[in-house]
N, C-alpha and C positions, 0 to 999 in steps of 0.2 A: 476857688479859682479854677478855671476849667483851662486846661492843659492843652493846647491845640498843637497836632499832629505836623512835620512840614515835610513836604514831598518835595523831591528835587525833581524842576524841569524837565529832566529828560525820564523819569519814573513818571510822570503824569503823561507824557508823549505816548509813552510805552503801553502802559494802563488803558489809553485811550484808544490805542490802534490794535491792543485786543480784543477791545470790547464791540468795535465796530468793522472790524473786518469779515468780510462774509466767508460763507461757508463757499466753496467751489462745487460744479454741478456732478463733480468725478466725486467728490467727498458727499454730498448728496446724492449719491445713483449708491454708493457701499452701504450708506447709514439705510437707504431704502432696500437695501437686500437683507440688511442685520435687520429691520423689524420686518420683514416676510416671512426669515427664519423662526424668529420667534413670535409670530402669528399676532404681532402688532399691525394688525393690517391698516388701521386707522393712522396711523402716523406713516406708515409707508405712504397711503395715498397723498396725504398732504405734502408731502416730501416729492414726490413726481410728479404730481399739479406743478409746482414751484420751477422744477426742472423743463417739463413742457412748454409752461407762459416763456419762462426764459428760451429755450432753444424748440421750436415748436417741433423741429425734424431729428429730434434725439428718437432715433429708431427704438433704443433700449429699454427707454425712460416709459416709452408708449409699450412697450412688449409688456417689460413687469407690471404697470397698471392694467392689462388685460389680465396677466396671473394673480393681479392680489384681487381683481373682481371674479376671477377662477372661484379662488379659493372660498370665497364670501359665497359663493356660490349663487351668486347676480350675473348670471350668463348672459344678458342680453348685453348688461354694462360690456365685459368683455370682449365681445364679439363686438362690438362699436368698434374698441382701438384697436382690435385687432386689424379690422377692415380700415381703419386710419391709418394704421402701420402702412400694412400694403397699397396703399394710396400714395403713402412717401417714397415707399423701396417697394415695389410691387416681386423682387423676387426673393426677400429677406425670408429665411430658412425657419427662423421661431414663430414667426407670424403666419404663415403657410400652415406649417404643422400645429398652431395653438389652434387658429380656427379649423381645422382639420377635426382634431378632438374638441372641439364641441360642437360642430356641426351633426357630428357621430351622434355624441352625448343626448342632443335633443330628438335623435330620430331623422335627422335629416340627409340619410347616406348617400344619397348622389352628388348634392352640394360639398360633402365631405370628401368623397370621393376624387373630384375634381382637384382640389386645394392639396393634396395628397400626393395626385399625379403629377402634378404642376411640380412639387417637391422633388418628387423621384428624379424628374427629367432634369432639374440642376444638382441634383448629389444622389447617385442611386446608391449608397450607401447609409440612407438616416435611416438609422435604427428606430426611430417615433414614427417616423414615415409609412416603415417597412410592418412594423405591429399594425398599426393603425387599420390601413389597408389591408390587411387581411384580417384581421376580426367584422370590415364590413362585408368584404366578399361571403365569410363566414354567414353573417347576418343573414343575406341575402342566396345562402344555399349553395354557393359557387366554391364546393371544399376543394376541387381541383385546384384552381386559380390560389386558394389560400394556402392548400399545400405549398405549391410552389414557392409562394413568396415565405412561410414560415419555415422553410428549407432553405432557401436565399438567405433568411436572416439567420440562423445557423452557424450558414458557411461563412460568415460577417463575424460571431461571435454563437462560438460554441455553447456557453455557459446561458446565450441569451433566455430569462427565465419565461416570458411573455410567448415565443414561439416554441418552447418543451412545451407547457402546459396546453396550446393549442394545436400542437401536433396531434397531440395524444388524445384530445377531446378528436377530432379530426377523424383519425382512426378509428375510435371508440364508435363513432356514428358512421363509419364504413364498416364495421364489424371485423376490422383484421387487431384483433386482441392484442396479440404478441408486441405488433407494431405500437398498440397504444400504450400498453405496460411500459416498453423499453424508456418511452419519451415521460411516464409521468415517474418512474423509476428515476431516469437519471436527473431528472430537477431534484427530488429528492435527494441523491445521491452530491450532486451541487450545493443542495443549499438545504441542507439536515435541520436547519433552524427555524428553516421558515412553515408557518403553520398552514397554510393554503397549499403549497406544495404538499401537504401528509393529508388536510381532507382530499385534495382530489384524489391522490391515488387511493386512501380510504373509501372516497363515494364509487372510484373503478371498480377495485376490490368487489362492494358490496354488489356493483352492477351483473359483474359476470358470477354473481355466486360464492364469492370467496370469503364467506361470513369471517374467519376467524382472523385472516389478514385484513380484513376491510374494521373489523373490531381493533385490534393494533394501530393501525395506522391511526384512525382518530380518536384514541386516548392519547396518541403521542402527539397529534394536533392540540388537544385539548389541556396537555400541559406545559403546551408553548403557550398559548393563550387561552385563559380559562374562560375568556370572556366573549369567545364568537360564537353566537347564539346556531349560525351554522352549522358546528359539530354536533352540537346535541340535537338538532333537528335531525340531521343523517343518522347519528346512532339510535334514535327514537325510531325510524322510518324501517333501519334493518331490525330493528328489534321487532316490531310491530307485523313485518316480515316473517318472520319467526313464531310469532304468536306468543312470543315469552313478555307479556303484558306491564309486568310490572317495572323489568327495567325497562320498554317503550314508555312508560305512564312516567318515570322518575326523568328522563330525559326532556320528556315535552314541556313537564313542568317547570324542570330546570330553565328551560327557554323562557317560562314565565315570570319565574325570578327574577333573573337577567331584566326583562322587555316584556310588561305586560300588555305592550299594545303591538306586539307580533303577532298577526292573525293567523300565521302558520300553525303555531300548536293546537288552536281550540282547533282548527279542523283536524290533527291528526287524531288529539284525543275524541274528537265526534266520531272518526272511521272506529278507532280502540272499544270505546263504548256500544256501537253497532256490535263490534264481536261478541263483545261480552253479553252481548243483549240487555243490554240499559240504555236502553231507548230515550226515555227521559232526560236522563245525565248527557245522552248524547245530542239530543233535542238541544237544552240549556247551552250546550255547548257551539251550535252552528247558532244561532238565537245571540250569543254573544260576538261572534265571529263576524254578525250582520252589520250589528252594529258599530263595529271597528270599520270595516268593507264590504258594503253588500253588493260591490262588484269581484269579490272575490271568486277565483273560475270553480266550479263545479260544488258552492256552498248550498246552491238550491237544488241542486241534483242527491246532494246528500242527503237535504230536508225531506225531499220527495222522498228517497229511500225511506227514512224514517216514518212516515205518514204512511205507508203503502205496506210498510212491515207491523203500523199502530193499526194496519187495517181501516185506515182514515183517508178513503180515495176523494174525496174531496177536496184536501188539504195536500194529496202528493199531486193530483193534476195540475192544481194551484201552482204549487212551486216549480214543477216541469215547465209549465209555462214562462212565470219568472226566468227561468234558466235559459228559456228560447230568446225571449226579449233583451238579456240583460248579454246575452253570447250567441248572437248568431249565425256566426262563421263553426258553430263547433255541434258536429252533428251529435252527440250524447243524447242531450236534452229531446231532440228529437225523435228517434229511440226507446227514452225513457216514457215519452209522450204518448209516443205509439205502442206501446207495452203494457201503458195504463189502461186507454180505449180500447186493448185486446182483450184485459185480464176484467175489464168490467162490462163487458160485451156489447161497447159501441162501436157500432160496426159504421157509423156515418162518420167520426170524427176519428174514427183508427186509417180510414179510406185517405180522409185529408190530409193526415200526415202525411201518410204513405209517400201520397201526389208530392205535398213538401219535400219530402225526402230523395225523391229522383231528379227533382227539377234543380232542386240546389246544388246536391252531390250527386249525382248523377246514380243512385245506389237503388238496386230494387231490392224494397223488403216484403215477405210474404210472413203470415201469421204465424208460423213455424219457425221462423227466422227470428222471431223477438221472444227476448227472454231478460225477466229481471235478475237484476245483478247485484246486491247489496256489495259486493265485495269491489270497492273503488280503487283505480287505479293507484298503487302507490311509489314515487320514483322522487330519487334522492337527484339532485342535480349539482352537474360539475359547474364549478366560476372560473369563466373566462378571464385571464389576465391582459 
């Protein structure tokens, strides 16, 4: 005998007006910030499609669908509602500054630029606005202008970590030391935890020569995060600096453990190898580096080196070449080209560069003036916040 269940009237009303009552678009805008946080991006979007069909001028609903195609890292999708946004609110503050940062992001720093300023002149207090804009001026050589405005934002918020860190790179490239130590110091000093804050003053450190605080600093980076292949590339580069090879070689490799499709280490350990004069191992080394990026800057400039040191001028002309084609806004190759037709006494093809060489950079070279250089350029680089 099957026992059937009885609901009373007003329990079935009840039952039924939960189960079809909708969600609200306020309750759908939270639920679509709860899966952003937690990198549900796919349910977020569906969730703000839902909210846009319904109210198509929900400013919000369109901003966070720019940010969760941010995140997705489908910039163009972004940049769509972005520009949708300000089509409804043309002077709404997140949408301004979203396409701001990724106009930047893509390279496109004038267009960035604008959206920025447009910002400033209805809140000259945005702190996104105020970084922004000066990391382009930055870009674009104008450390004057970015001074200022990374001092403006300062005086906004003292602790601000984005303007310490580009003061101090700022200074660092005007050569006033002091001034740049104080700014990457006191982010440090701020925020003791944070591991980019300890490489950069580690990579300053190692800039001006201060091996033994530049070594400190980033093993203390490096125990905040074991895993930013950054550190060990810097402590590999001062190492290799040093010529104390083996902790350079245990660093580089470290990087490779980590990320073995970071093309930075084969080239350090190709420069490591040069020293040591294993040419081959170093060869192997730019040979794998190619095949990762064989637009990587100055991989064929090192090949050539290695060819020209194997005594194989046939194969370093070869790649000097390569290195002119594949870069050439960067006079090195050029140099290294004309160093070859010196050292093998073509005097027709040592002539042509030469001509290359004045007409592009405007630089006179005389046969005196060229000289091979096995020993490559090596520099640790600070990250802009």
């Amino acid at each position: 005998m099957i026992n059937l269940i009885k609901y009373s009237p007003l329990f079935l009303i009840l039952s039924i007006f939960s189960f079809t009552f909708p969600q609200s678009n306020a309750n759908k805008l939270e639920s679509a910030k709860r899966f952003l946080l937690s990198e549900d991006y796919n349910s977020a979007i569906v969730l703000l499609d839902e909210i846009t069909k319904e109210n198509p001028d929900d400013i919000e609903a369109i901003n966070l669908l720019a940010k969760v195609y941010t995140k997705l890292n489908l910039l163009d999708e972004a940049i769509k509602f972005y520009r949708e946004s300000l089509n409804r609110e043309p002077e709404n503050e997140d949408a301004l500054v979203g396409l701001g940062q990724l106009l930047f992001f893509t390279g496109r720093y004038d267009q960035a630029e604008t959206y920025l300023r447009e910002t400033l002149r209805n809140d000259n207090t945005s702190e996104e606005a105020l970084s922004m804009l000066g990391k382009i001026r930055m870009v674009k050589g104008d450390y004057l202008e970015a001074e200022s405005i990374f001092l403006n934002l300062i005086e906004i918020d003292s602790t601000n970590s984005e303007a310490l860190t580009n003061l101090g790179i700022i200074y660092q490239q005007q050569g006033r030391v002091l001034r740049a130590e104080y700014y990457f110091r006191k982010e440090v000093d701020h925020y003791p935890d944070d591991e980019l804050a300890r490489l950069n003053l580690g990579v300053f450190y190692g800039s001006i020569g201060e091996f033994h605080k530049a070594i400190i600093e980033l093993n203390k980076a490096a125990e905040l995060n074991p895993e930013d292949e950054n550190i060990y590339i810097s402590l590999g580069i001062f190492y290799l600096q040093k010529e104390i090879f083996g902790e350079a070689e245990k660093n580089f490799r470290k990087v490779l453990s980590l990320n073995k499709f970071n093309p930075d280490p084969y080239f350090y350990l190709a420069m490591l190898k040069i020293q040591q004069d294993s040419l081959d191992t170093a060869l192997l080394y730019t040979k794998k580096l190619t095949v990762l990026n064989d637009e990587y800057p100055q991989v064929h400039l090192v090949m050539s080196n290695i060819f020209l040191l194997k005594e194989d001028y046939t194969n370093a002309i070869y790649h000097a070449n390569i290195e002119i084609e594949k870069h050439p806004g960067n006079i090195e190759g050029y140099i290294m080209l004309a160093g070859l037709y010196y050292y093998v006494n073509d005097e027709f093809n040592f002539n042509k560069v030469k001509e290359q060489i004045q007409k592009l950079f405007g630089r006179e070279i005389r046969k005196e003036d060229v000289k091979i250089n096995n020993k490559m350029k090596l520099e640790s680089e600070l990250i802009l916040k």
